[in-house]
Backbone as numpy.savetxt, mean C-alpha at the origin, in Angstrom:
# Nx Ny Nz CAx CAy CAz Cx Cy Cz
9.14 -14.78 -13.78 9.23 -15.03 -12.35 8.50 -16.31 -11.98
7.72 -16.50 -12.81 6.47 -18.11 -13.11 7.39 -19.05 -12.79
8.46 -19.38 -13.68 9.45 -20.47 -13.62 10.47 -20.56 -12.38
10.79 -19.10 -11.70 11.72 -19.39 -10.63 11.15 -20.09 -9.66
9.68 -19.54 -9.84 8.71 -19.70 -8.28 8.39 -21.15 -8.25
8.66 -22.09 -9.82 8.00 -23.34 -9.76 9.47 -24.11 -9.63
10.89 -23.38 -9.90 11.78 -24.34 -9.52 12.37 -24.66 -7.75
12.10 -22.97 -7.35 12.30 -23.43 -5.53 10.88 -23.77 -5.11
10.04 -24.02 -5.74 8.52 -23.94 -4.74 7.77 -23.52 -3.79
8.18 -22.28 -4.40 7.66 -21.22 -3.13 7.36 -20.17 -4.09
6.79 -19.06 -3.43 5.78 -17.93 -3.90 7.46 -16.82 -3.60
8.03 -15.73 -4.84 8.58 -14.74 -4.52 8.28 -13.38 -4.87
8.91 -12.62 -3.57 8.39 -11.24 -4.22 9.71 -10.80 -5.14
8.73 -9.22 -5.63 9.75 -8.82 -6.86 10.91 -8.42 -6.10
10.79 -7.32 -4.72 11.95 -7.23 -3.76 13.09 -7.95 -3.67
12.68 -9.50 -3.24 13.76 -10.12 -3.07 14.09 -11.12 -4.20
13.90 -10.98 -5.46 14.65 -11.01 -6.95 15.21 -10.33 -7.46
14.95 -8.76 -7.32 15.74 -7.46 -7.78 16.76 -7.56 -6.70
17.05 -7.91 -5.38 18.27 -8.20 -4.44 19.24 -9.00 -4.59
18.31 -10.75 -5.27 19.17 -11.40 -5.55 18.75 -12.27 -6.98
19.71 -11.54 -7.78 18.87 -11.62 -9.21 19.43 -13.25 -9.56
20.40 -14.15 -9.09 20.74 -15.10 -9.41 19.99 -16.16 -8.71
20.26 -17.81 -8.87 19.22 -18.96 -8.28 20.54 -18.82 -6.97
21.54 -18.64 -7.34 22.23 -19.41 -6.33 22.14 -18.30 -4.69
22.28 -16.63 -5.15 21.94 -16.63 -4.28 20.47 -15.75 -3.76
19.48 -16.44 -4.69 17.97 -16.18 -4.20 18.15 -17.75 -3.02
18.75 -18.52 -3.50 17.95 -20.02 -2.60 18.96 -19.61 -1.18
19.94 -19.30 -1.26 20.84 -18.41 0.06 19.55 -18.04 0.98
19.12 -16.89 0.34 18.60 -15.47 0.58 17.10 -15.89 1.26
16.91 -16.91 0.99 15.58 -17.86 0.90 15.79 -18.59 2.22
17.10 -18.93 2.22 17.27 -20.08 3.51 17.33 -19.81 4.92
18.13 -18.20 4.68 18.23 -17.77 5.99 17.14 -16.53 6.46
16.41 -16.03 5.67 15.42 -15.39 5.95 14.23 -15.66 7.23
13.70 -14.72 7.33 12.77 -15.15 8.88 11.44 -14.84 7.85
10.20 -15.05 8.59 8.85 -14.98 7.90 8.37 -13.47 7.81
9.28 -12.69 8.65 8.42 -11.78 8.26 9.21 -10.18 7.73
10.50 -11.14 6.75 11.05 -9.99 6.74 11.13 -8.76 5.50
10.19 -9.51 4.42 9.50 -9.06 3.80 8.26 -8.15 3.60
8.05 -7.88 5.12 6.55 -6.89 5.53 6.58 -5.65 5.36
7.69 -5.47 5.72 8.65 -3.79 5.94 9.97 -3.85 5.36
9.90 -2.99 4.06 10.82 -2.66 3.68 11.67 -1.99 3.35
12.48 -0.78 3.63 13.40 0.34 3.73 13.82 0.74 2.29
12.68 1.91 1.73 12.91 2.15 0.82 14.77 3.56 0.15
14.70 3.92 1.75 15.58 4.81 1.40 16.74 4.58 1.93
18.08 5.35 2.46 19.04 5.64 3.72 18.18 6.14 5.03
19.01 5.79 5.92 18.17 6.12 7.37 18.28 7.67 7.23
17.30 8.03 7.59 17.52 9.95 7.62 17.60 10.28 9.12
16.58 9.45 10.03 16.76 9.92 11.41 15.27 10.62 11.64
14.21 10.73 10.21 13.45 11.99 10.53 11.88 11.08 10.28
10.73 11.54 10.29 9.26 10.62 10.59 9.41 9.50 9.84
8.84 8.73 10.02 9.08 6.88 9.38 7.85 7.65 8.72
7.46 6.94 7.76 6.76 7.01 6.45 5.73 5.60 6.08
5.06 5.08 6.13 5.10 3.54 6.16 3.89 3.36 4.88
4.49 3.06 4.46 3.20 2.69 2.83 2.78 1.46 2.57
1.68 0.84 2.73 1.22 -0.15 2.17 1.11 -0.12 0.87
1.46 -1.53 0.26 1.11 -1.80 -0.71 0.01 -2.38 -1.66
-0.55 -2.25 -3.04 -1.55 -3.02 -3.16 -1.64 -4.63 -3.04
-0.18 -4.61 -3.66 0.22 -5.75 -3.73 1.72 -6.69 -4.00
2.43 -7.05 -4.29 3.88 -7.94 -4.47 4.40 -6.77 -5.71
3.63 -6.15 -6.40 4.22 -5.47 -7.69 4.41 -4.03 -7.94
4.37 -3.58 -6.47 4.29 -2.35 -6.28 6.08 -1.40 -6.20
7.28 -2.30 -5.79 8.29 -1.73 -5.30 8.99 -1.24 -6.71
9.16 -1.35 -7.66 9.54 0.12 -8.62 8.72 1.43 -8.44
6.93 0.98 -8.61 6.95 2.50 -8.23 7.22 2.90 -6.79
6.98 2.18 -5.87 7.55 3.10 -4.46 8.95 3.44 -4.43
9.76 2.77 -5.13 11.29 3.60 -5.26 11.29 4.82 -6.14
10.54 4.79 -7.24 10.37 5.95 -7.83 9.86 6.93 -6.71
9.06 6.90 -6.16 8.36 7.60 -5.22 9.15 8.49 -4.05
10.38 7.06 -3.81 11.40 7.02 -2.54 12.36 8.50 -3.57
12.41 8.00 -4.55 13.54 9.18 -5.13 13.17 10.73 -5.16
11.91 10.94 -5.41 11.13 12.15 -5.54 11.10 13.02 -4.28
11.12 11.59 -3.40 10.45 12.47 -1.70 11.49 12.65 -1.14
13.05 12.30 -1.51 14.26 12.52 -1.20 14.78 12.02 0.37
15.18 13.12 1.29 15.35 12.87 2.87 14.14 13.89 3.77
12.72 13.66 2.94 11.97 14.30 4.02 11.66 13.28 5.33
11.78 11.64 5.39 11.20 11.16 5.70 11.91 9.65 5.65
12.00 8.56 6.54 12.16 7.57 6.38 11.21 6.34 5.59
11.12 6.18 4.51 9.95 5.98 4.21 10.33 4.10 3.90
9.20 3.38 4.63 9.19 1.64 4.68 8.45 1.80 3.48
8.08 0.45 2.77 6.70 -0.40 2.21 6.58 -1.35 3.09
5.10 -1.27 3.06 4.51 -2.50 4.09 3.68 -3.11 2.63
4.09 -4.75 2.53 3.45 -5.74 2.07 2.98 -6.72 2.64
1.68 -7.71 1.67 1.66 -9.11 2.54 2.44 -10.11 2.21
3.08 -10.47 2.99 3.74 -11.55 3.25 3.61 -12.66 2.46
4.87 -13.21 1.90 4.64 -14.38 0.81 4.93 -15.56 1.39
5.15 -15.53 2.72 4.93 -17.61 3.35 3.83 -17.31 4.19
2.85 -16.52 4.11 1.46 -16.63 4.68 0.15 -16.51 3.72
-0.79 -16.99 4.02 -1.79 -17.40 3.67 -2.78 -15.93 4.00
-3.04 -15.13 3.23 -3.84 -14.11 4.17 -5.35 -14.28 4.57
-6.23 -14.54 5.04 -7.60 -14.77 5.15 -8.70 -13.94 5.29
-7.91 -12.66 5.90 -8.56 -11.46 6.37 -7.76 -10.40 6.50
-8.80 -8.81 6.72 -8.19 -7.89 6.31 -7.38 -7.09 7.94
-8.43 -8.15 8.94 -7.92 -8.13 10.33 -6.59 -8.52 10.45
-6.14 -9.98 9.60 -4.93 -10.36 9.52 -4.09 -9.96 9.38
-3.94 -8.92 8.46 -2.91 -8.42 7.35 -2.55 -7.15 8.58
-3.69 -6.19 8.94 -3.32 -5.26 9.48 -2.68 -5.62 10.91
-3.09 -6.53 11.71 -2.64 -7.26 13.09 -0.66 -7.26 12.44
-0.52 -7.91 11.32 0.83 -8.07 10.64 1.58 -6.50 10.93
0.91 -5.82 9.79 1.49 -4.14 10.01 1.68 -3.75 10.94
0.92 -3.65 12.33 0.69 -3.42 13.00 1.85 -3.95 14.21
2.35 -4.71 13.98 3.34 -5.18 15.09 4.19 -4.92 14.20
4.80 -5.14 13.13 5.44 -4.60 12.65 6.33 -3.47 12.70
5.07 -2.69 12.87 5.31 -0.75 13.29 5.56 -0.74 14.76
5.06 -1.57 15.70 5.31 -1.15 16.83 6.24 -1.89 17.28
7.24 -2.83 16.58 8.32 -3.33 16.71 9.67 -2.56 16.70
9.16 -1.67 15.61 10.13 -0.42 15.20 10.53 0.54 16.81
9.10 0.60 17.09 8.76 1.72 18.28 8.67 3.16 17.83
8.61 3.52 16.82 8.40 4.54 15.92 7.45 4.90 15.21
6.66 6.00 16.16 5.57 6.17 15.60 5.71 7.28 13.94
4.25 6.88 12.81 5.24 7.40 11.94 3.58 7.40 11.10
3.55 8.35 10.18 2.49 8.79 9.00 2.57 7.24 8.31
1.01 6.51 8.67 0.83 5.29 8.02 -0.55 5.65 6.76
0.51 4.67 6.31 -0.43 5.28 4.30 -0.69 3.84 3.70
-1.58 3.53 2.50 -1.78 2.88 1.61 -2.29 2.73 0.36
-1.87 2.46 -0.39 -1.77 2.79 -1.85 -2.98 1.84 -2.23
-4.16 2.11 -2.76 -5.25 1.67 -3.47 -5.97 0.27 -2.22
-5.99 -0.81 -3.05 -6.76 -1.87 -1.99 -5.47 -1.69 -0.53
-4.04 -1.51 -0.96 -3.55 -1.03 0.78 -3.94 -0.34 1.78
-4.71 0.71 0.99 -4.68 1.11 2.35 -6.00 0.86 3.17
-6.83 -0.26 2.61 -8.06 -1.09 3.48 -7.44 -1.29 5.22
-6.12 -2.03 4.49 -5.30 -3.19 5.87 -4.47 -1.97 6.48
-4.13 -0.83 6.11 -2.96 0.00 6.62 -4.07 0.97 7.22
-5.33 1.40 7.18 -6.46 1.76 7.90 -6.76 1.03 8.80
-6.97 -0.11 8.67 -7.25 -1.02 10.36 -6.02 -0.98 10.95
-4.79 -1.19 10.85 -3.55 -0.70 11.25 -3.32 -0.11 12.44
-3.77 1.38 11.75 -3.61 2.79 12.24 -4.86 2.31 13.25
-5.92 1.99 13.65 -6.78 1.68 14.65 -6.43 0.49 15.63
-5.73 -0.36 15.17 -5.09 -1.42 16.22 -3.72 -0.57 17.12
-3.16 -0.08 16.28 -2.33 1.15 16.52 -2.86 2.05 18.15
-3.77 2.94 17.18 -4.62 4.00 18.21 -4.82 2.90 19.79
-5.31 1.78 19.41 -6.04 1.08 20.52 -4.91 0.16 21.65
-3.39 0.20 20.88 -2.25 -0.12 21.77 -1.50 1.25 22.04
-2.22 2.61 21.95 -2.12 3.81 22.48 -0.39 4.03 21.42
-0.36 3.97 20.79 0.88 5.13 20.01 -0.26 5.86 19.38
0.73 7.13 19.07 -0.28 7.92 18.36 0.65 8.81 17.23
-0.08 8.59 16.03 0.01 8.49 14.63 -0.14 10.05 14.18
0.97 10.43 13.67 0.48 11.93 13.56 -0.40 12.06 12.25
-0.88 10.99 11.60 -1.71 10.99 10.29 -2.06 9.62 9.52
-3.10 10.01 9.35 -3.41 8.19 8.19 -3.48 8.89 6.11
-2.87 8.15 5.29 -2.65 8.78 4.60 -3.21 7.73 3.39
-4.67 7.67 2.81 -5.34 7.03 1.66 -4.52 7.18 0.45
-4.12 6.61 -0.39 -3.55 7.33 -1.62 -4.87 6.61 -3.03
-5.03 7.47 -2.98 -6.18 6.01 -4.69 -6.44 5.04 -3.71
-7.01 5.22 -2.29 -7.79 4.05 -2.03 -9.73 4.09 -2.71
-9.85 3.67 -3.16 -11.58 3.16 -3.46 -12.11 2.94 -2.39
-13.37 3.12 -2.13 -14.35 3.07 -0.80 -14.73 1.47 -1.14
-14.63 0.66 -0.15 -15.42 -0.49 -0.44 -16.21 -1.40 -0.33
-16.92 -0.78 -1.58 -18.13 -0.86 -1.64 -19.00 -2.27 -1.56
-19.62 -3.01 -1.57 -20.09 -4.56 -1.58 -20.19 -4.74 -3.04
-19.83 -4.29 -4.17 -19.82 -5.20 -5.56 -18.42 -5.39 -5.54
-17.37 -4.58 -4.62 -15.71 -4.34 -5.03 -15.44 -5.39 -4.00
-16.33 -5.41 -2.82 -14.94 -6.62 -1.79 -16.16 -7.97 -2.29
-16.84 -8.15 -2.88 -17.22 -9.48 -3.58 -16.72 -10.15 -4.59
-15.99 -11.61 -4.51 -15.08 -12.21 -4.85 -15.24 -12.44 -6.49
-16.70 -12.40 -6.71 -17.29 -12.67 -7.98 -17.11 -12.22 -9.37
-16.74 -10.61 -8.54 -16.82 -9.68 -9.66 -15.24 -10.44 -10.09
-14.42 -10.38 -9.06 -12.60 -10.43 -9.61 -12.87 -11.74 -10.62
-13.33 -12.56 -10.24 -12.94 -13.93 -10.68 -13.43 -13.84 -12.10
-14.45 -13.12 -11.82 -15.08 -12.77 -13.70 -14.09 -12.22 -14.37
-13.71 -11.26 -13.53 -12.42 -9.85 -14.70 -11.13 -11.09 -14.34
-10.81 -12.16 -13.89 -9.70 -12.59 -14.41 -9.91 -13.92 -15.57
-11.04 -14.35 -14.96 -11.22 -15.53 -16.31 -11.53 -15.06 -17.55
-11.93 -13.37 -17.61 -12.23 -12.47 -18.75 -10.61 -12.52 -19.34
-9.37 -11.73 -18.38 -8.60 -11.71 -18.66 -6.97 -12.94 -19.45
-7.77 -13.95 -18.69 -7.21 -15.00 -19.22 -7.79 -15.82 -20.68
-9.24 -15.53 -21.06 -9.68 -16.42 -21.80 -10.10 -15.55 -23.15
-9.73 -14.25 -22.68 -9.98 -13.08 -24.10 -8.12 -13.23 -24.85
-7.45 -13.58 -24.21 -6.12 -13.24 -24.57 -5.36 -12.24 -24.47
-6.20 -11.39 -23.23 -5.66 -9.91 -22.93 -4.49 -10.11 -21.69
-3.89 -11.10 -21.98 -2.95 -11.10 -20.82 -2.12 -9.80 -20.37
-1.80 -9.62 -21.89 -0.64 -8.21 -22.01 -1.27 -7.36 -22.28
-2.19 -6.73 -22.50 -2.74 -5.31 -22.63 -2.72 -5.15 -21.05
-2.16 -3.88 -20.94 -2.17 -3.22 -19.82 -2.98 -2.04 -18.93
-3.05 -2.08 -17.75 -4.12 -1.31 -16.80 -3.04 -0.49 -15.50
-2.90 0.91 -16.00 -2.61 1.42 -14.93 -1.15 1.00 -15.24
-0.15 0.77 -15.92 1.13 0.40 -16.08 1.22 -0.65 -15.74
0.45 -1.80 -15.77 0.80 -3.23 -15.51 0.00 -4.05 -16.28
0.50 -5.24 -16.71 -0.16 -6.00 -17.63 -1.48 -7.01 -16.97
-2.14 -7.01 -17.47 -3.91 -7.53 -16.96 -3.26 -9.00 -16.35
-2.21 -9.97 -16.99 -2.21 -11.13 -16.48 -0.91 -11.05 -15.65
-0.29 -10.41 -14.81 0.29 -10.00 -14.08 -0.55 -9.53 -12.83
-1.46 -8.42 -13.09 -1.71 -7.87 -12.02 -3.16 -9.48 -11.52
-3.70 -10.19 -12.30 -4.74 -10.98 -11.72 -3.41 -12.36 -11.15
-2.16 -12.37 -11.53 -1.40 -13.39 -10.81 -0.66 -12.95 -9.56
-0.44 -11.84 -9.26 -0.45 -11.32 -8.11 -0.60 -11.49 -6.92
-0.04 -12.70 -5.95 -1.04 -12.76 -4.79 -1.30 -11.95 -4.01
-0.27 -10.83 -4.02 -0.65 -10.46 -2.24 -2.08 -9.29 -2.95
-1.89 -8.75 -4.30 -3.21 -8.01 -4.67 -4.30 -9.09 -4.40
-4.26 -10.30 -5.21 -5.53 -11.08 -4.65 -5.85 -11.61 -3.77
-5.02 -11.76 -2.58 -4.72 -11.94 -1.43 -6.03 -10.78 -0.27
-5.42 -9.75 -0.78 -6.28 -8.28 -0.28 -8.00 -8.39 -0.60
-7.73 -8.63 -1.80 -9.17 -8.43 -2.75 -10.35 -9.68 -2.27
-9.58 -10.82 -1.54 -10.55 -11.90 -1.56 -10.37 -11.73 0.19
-9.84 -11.25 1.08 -10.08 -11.00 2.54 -10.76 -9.59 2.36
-11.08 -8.40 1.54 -12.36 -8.15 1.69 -13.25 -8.52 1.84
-13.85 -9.72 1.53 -14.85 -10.20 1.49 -15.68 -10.18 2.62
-14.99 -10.35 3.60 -15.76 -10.37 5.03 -15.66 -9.19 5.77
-15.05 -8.13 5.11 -14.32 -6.44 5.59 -15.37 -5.75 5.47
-16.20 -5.28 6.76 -17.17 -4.26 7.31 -16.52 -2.95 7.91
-16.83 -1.64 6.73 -15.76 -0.66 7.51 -16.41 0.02 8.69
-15.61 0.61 9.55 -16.56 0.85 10.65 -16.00 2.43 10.97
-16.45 3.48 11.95 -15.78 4.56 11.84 -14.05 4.76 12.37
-13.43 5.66 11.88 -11.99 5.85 12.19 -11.80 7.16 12.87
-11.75 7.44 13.56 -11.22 8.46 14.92 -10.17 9.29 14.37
-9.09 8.87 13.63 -7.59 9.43 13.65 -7.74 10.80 12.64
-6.97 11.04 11.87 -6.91 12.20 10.94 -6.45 11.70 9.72
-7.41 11.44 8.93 -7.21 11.36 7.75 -6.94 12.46 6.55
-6.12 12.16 5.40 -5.76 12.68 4.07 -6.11 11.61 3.08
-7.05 12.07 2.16 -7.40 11.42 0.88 -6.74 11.73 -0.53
-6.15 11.06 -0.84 -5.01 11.44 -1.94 -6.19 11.23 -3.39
-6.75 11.64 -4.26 -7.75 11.20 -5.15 -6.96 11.49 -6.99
-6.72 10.70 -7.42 -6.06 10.49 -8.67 -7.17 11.38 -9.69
-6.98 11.71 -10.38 -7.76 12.68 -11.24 -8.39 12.24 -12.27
-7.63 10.98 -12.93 -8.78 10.09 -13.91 -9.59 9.25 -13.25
-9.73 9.66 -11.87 -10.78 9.06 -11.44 -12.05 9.67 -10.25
-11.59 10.74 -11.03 -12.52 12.17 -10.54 -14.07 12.00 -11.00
-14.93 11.26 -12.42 -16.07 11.04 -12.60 -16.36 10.57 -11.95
-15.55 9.64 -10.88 -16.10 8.25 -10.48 -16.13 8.63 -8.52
-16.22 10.25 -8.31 -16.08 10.68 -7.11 -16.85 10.39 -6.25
-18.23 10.49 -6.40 -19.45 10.36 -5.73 -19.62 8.71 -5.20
-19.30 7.50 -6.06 -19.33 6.49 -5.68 -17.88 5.50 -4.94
-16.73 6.48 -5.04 -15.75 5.68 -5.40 -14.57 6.40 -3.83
-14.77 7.65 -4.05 -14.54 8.54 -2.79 -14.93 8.88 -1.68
-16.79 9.54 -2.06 -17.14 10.51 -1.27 -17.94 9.56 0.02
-17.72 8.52 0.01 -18.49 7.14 0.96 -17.15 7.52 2.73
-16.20 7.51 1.81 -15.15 7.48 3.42 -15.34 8.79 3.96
-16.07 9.55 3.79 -16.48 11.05 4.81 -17.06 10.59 5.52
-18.37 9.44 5.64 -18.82 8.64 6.69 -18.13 7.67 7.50
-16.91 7.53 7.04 -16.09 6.10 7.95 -15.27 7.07 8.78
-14.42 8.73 8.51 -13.97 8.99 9.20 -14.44 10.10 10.13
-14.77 10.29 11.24 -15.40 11.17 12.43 -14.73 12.72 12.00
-13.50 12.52 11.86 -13.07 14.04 11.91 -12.80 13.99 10.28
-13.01 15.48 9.83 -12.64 16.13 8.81 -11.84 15.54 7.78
-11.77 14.68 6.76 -10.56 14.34 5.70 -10.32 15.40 4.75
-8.88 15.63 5.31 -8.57 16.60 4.13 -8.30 15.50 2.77
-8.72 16.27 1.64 -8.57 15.97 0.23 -8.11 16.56 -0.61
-7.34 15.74 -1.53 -6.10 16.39 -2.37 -6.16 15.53 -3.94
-6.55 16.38 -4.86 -6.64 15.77 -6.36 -5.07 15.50 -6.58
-4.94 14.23 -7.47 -3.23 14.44 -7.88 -3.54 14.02 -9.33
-2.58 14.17 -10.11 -3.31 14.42 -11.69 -2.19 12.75 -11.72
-3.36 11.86 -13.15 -3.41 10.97 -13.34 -3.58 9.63 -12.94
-3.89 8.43 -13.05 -5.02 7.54 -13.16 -4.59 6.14 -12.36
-4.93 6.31 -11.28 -4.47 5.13 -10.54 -2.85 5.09 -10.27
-2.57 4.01 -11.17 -0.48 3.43 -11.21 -0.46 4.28 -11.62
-0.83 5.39 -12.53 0.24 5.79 -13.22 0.22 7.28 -12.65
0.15 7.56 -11.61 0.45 8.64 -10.65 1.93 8.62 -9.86
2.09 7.32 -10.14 4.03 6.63 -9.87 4.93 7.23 -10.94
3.94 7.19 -12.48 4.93 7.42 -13.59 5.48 8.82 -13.67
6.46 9.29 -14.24 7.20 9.95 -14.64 5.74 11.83 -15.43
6.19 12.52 -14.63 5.08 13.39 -14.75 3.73 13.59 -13.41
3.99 12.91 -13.40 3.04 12.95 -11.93 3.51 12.29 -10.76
4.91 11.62 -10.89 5.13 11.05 -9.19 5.37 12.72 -8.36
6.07 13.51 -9.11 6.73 14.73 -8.65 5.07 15.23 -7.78
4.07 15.81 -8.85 3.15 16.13 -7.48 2.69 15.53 -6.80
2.93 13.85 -6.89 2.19 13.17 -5.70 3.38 13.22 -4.61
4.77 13.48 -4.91 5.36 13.41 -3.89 5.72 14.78 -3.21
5.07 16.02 -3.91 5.32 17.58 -3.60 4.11 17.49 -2.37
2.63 16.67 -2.35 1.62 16.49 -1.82 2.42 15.91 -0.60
2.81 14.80 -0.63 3.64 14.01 0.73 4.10 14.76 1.42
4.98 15.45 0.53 5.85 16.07 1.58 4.93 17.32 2.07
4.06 17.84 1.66 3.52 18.75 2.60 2.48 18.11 3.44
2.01 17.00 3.60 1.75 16.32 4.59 2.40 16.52 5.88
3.48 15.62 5.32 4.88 15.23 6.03 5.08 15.90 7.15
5.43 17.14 6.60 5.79 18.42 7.70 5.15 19.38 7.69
3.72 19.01 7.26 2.66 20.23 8.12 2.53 19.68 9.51
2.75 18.54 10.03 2.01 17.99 11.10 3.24 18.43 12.29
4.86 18.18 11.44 5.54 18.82 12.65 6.01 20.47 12.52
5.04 21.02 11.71 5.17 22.66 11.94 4.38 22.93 12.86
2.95 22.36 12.84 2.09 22.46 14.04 2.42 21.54 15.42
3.40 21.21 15.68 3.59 19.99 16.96 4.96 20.89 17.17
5.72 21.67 17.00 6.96 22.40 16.85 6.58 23.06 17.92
7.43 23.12 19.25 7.38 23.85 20.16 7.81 25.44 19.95
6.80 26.26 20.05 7.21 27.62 20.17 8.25 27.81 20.71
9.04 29.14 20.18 10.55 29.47 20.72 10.32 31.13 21.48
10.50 30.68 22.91 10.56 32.49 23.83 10.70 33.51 23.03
């Protein structure tokens, strides 16, 4: 994808290469596009039933959210929300201000989620959200990490990628993706370096903590910090296996058996009683 991106000169996502797998018509696809139409992306058929809206970690996320899209079937209209590849991101205010009109462009209010460093920006979101008064029947963490000041400091990444580039571990892989893939990544490093200035503050709404199971030792430092960011109660839900690979084959099924009882616990309880 190195070489396409250096023959049109521009940054692409995997989305719109798996759409238009040829030059002739990616540079089409390229020409008439608007800036932001890559933010939100329609993983399924329209069902008609709650929008779904998932942030991503980063540009390399849309196989597993289609895997994901297949599992969870027609409970749900379900988007990906990414960052944007003709913007510059600077902050984590930025990104979510993005989502955030985004969703209320739709006019559809809808269960906003984010998958690991996503759901930092899809959490401020859901509060820019709250504060232009729609109201969100749920905020939904999936493998997000609490973050912490060694994780949104720029230092640590830049070490684990010049590690990754100068050991020769390009291709050994983390989580189903290869080490020099996931550090070329922008919109992941994009996220990771507008932490930097990201002070979390408390969240009002109703949270669900989705917590991956190979990363259950790591509970006390890595989890149990967002019981202080959110005011009301987070429900929490183990899903078996380790970060990405809770997408793979064996475990998307209970992360998406978990969704869906999300999904429609919220409109069993909002379901108007019948005389």
């Amino acid at each position: 994808m190195t070489g396409i991106e250096k023959l049109l000169a521009r940054k692409i996502s995997l989305y719109r290469l798996i759409e238009h797998p040829t030059i002739e018509r990616l540079a089409i696809a390229l020409g008439n596009e608007e800036a932001d139409s890559e933010l939100m992306i329609p993983l399924n058929r329209h069902t008609g039933k709650i929008p779904f809206y998932l942030a991503a970690s980063g540009h390399g996320d849309l196989i597993r959210f289609q895997k994901l899209s297949q599992t969870l079937g027609d409970v749900c209209d379900f988007y990906m929300l990414q960052p944007p590849t003709s913007l510059t991101i600077t902050s984590i205010d930025q990104l979510a201000k993005l989502y955030a009109d985004q969703i209320e462009s739709c006019g559809r209010p809808g269960f906003l989620a984010g998958f690991s460093v996503g759901g930092i920006p899809a959490l401020e979101a859901a509060r820019l959200l709250q504060q232009r008064g729609m109201k969100l029947p749920g905020m939904i963490l999936v493998d997000t990490v609490y973050p912490v000041r060694v994780l949104r400091g720029a230092t640590l990444w830049r070490i684990l990628g010049w590690l990754a580039r100068n050991l020769n571990v390009q291709e050994l892989s983390m989580n189903g993706r290869h080490l020099g893939a996931m550090f070329s990544d922008p919109g992941l490093m994009a996220q990771i370096k507008a932490m930097a200035g990201y002070h979390p503050v408390e969240y009002s709404g109703q949270v669900s903590l989705l917590k991956s199971s190979g990363l259950a030792s790591w509970e006390r430092w890595f989890f149990r910090p967002w019981q202080k960011t959110v005011s009301s109660t987070i429900k929490q839900v183990q899903i078996p296996g380790l970060h990405g690979s809770i997408f793979e084959q064996g475990n998307v099924e209970a992360l998406s058996t978990t969704l869906k009882e999300l999904l429609t616990e919220e409109r069993r309880i909002e379901a108007p009683k019948l005389a």
